[in-house]
N, C-alpha and C positions, 0 to 999 in steps of 0.2 A: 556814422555810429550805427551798426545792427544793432536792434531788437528794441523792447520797447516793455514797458511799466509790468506784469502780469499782478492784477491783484489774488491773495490767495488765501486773504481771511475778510471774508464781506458779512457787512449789518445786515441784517434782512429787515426790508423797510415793515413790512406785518408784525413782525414778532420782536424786532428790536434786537433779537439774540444774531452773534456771531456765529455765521458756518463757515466750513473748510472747502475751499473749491478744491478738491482731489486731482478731477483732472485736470487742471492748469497746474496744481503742482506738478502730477506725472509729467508732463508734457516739457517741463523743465530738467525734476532731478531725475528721470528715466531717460533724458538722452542718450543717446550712444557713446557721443563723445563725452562722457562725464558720469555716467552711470555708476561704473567703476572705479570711480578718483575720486580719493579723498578728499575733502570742501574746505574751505575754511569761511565761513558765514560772517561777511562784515553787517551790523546793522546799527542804525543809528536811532535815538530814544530819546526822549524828555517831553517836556512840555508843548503845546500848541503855538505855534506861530514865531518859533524860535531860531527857524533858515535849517530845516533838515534836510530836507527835501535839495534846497538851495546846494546845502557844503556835498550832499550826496553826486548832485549831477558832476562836479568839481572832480570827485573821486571816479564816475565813470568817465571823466574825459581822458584822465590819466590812465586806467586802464584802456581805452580804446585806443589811444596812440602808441600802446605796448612797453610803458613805460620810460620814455624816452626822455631825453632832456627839457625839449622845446615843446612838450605833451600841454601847456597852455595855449598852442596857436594863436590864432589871430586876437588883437584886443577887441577888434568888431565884432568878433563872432558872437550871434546871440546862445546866451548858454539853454542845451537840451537835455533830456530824458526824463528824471521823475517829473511830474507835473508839480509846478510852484505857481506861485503869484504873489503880487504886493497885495497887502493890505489886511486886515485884521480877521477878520473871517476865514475859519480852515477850508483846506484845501483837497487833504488828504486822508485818507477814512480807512481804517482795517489794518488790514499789512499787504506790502507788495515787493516781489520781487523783478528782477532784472531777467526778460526771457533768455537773452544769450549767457550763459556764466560763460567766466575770462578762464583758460588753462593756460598755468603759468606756471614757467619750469625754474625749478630753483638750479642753482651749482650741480648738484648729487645728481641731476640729471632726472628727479622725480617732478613729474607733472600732480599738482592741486589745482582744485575747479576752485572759482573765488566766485560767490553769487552775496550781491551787492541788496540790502533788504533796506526798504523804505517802512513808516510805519505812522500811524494817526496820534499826534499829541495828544499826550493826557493831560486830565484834568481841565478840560475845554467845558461852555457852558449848555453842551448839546449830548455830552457824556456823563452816563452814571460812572462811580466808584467802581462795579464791576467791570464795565466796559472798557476804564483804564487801564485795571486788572489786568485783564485778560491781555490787552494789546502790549503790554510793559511785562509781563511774565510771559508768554509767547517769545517776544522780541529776546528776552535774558537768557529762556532756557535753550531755545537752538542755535544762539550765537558764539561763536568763536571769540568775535572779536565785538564786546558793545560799544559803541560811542554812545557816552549818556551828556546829550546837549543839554547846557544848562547857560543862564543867562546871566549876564555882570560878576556869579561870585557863586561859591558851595555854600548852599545853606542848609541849616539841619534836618531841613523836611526833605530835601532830596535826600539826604544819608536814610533817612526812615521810609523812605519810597522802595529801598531797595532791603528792609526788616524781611519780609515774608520770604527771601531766598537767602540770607543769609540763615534765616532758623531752619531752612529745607535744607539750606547746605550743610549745615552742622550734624543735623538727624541723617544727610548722606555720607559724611564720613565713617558713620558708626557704624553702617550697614554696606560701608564700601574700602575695599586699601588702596583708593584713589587718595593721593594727598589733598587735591584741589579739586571740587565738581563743577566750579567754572573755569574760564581761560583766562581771557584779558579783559578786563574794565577800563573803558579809557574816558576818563572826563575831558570833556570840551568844553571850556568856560570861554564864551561869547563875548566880544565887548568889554572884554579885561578894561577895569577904569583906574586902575592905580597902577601903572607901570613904574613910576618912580621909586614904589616901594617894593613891588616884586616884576622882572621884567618878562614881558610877553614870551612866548615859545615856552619848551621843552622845560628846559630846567629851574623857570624859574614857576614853570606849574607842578613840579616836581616838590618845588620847596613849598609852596602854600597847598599842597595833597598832605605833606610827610606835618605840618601844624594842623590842618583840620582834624586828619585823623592821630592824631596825638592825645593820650589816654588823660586824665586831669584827674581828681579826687571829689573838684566841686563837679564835676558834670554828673548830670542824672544815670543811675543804674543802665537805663534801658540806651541811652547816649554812649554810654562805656562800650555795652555789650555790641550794638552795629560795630559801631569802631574793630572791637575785640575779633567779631565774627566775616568783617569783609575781608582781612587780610588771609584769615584760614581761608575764605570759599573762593578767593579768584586767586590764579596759580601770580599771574601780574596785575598790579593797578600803575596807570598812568598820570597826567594830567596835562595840558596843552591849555596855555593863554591864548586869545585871539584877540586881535585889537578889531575896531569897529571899522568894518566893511567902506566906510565914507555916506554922507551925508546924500549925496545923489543915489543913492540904492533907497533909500528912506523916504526921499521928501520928490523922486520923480514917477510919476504916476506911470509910466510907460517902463519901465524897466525892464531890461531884457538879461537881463545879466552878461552884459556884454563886459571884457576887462576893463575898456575905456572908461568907464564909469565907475568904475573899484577903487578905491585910496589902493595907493601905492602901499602903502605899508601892510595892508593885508594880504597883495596878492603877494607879497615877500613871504610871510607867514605859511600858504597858500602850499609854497614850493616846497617849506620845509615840512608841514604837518602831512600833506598825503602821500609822500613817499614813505614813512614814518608808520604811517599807515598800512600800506599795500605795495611796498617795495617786495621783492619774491624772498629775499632772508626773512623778512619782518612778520608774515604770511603765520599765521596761529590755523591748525587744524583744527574741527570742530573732536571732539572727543567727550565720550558717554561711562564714566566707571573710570577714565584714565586710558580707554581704547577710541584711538581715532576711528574716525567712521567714513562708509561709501555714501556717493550722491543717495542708492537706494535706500542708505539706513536709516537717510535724512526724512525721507517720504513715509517713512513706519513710524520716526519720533514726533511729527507733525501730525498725525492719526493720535496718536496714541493719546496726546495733548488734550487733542481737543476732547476726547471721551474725559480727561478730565472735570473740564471746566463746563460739561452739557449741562448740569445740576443747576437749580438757581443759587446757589451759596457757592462761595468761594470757596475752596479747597484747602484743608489743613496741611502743613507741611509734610504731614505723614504721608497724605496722600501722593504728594509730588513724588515724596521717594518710592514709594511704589510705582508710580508712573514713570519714574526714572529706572527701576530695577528690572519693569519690563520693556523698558527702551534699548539698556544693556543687555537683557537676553536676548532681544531680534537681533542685536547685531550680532553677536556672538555666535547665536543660531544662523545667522548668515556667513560668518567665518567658518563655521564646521564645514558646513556645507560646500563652501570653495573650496575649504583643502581636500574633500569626499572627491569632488568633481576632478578636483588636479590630478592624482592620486587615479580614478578610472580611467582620464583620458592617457595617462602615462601608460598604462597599462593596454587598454583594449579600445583606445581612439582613437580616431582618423585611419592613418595607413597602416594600424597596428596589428598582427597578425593575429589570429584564431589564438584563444587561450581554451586549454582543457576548463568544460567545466569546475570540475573538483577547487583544480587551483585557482580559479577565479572566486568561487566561493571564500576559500581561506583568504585571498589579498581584499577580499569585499569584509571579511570580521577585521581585518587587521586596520583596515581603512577607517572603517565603525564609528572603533575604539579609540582610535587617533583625533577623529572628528567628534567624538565625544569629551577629548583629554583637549581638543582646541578650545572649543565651546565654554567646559570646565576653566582654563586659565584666560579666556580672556572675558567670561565674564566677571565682576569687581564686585557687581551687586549679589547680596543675597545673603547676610548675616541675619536679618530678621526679615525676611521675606525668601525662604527655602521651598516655599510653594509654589515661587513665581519660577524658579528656578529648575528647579524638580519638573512643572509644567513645560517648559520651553526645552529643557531635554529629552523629553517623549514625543517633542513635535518636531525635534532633530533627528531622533528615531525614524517615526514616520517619515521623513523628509528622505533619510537616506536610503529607506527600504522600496521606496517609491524610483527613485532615483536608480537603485539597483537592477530592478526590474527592467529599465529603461536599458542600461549598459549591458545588460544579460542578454535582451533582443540584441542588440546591437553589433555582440562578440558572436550569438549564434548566424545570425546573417554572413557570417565570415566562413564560418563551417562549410567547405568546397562540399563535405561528403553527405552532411545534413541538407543542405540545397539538391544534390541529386537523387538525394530518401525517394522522393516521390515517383521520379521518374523509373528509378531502380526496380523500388517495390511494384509498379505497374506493370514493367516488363517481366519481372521473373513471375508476377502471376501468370502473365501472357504467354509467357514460355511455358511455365507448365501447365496451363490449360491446354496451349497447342499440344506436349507430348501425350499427357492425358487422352488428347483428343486421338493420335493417332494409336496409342496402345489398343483402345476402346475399339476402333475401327478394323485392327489386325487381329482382334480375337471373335469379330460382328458383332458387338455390343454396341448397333448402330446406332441407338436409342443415346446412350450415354454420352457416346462421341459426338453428339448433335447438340447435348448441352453444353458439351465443353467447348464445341465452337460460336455457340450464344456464349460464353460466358467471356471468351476471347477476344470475342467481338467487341462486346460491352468495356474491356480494359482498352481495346483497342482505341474504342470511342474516349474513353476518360484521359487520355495518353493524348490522345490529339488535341482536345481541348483543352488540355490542362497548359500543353505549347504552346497554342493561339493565344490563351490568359497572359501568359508570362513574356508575350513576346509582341501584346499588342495592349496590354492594361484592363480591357474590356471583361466583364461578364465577372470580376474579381470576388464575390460571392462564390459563386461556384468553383473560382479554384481554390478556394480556401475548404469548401468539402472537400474536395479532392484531397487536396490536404494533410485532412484529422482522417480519412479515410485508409490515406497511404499509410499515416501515422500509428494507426489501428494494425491493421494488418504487420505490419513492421515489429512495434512491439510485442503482438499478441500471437504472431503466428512462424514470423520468418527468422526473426533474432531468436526466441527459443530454440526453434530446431537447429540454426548454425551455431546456438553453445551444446545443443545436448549431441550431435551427428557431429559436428565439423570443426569446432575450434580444436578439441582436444585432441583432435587427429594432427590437422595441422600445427599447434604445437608441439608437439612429436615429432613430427617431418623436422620441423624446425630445427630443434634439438638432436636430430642424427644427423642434420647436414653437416650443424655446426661442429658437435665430434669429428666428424669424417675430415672434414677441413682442417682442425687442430691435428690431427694424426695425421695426415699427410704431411703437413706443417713440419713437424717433428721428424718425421720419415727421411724427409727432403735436406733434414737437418745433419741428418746424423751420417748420409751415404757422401753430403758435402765435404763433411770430418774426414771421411776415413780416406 
């Protein structure tokens, strides 16, 4: 099994307050292989000492065997990856993700990054309120796919654990024409102790989901409303019974989580629930507004979080939505920008030939515009937050005017005739200082002939260097005066006189040859005839 725990939300032992280790996220969702593919965020949630950690490493075994039949191996093997252990005291602190994410290709032939997130039970006796907060709203808002562990049975204080996003979620539909601001909700009920009455697996956690959340008349307003508000905020809810792992996972102080040790009956469960889970159809993208997102967009919604939650007060759901609106503009302002990029490289990248000026300017407004009109539809958010909006389109602006600049080097470097400007321009001074020099010398204005040979000399000199620069790397300052020097002269002295003396001449030329050609043309035509 490659790679190993990367923690990426730590307590700080001083301060108590959670920070964002940055770069251990980068160093994940900035890979190469994954930067660019869309995620689907499995992470697991509840309670303190409830086997997260445990059913997690379960689900990374099955993906590192790449899904395959016999992805349980050996009964002996002791089980690896998040760190677990027996016994009552946690384990696990902050949140942590999986350093390798799995890329896994569905049918359609699209490859999704699947990065596997561990995280520190709530409600433990070493945890304030906030600090549950924080690690159970982290976990909810960047997942695709939540498993909320819960132990023996759904009780109503888990339905009200998850109040503060259902009210962010309701306040996000109205400010968004995302139908669902979350994805899939999947309850994991532990140690299911009534199978007689409803049986283990899928469908019969399916039936004891569809009576919990079943709306009653005696149940309290605020009972109604979760109820009322989970089914609008997550697009799917699930539920999954589990029977009890066996008595030797409990009562053996050495436990490795070897299978030999596992009742039978759960590693049955075992086969059915994580394919169920993380089979490549089953695979839930993470999506912000109703627009899936890249590994990178992942790493700006994880920022953006935590400036949330830096305050010591916990955050009103208003808040969230705003921190959700501008979670959808990075991305969206990251969509623009890909289609900007696609869009110049088709045009004036890689092997792409020299594009006129002019017309690179106009396919650079047209591009813009487009990258504006991307931006525009796929972000979701911004019915009551047109600020945040309006902000993140002037920083697409910038973004593409910056970027333009970049392509416009890059098409001029193409320019065969702009590349020999300098050389050109250094010779035809050279050349007419030489004639210069010799007119001066046939009428004995020796005096002047002598400057024009200093002056000759001197291009002569910048002519040679300017070679050696371009032919050897070194001294690149100075051919860069050379440069604005060639540049100078070019525009200010030698393109003037070849429009005001010589183009219009030579359009002319032009213009008679080609008559003369069509008359003969014609000529040729008619002596054929007769």
């Amino acid at each position: 099994m490659d790679g190993h725990p990367v923690p990426v939300l730590i307590q700080s032992e001083e301060t108590g307050n959670f920070e964002l280790d940055e770069e251990a996220l980068e160093e994940v969702l900035l890979n190469p292989r994954i930067a660019d593919k869309y995620v689907c965020v499995l992470a697991v949630a509840g309670a303190f000492r409830k086997g997260k950690s445990f059913l997690l490493d379960f689900l990374l075994r099955y993906m590192s065997s790449q899904q395959s039949q016999d992805w349980l191996g050996d009964v002996n093997q002791p089980l690896k990856g998040f760190k677990w252990r027996q016994g009552s005291r946690r384990e696990t602190t902050g949140v942590l993700i999986w350093s390798e994410p799995f890329l896994i290709k569905r049918r359609s032939g699209e490859e999704i990054a699947v990065i596997l997130m561990d995280t520190q039970g709530t409600f433990d006796i070493q945890s304030s309120m906030k600090d549950s907060t924080i690690v159970f709203a982290l976990t909810t808002m960047v997942s695709s796919v939540l498993v909320y562990n819960l132990m023996n049975n759904i009780q109503e204080d888990d339905l009200m654990n998850l109040q503060l996003f259902t009210s962010y979620g309701m306040l996000a539909q109205e400010d968004c024409d995302s139908a669902h601001p979350f994805q899939r909700l999947h309850f994991l009920v532990r140690d299911w102790q009534f199978p007689y009455e409803t049986p283990f697996g899928h469908q019969g956690g399916q039936h004891l989901l569809d009576e919990i959340l079943q709306i009653t008349e005696k149940q309290h307003p605020a009972h109604q409303e979760v109820r009322r508000d989970l089914r609008k905020c997550f697009r799917d809810i699930n539920c999954y019974l589990m029977p009890h792992p066996g008595f030797k996972v409990i009562q053996k102080a050495d436990f490795d989580g070897r299978l030999a040790d596992i009742d039978e009956q759960f590693v049955k469960h075992l086969l059915l629930l994580v394919p169920r889970l993380l089979a490549p159809e089953n695979l839930v993208k993470k999506e912000i507004g109703g627009q899936p997102i890249k590994s990178r967009d992942l790493l700006k919604f994880f920022t953006l979080f935590m400036e949330v939650f830096k305050d010591n007060d916990l955050p009103e759901p208003t808040t969230l939505v705003e921190f959700a609106a501008q979670a959808s503009s990075q991305a969206a302002l990251e969509a623009g920008k890909e289609y900007y990029a696609e869009t110049m490289e088709a045009l004036v990248g890689g092997d792409r030939p020299f594009l006129k000026t002019v017309q690179m300017e106009a396919e650079h407004s047209k591009a813009k515009e487009r990258a504006i009109q991307t931006y525009l539809e796929k972000n979701k958010y911004g019915r009551k937050n047109q600020c945040v909006v309006e902000k993140y389109q002037l920083m697409l602006v910038e973004e593409v005017e910056k970027m333009f600049v970049k392509y416009s080097q890059q098409n001029e470097a193409k320019n065969v005739f702009k590349a020999a400007r300098t050389p050109a321009t250094l010779f035809s001074v050279l050349m007419f200082f030489y004639l210069m020099s010799g007119i001066f010398g046939l009428f004995g204005m020796y005096s002047f002939a002598n400057m024009c040979n200093l002056g000759m000399g001197v291009f002569l000199i910048m002519l040679t260097v300017w070679a050696y620069v371009r032919y050897s790397g070194e001294y690149r300052d100075a051919g860069v005066y050379i440069d604005e020097l060639a540049s100078f002269l070019w525009e200010n002295v030698i393109h003037p006189i070849y429009q005001t003396y010589m183009e219009k001449h030579l359009k002319e030329a032009a213009e008679q040859a080609a008559q003369q050609a069509i008359t003969s043309t014609l000529a040729n035509g008619k002596v054929k005839n007769a």
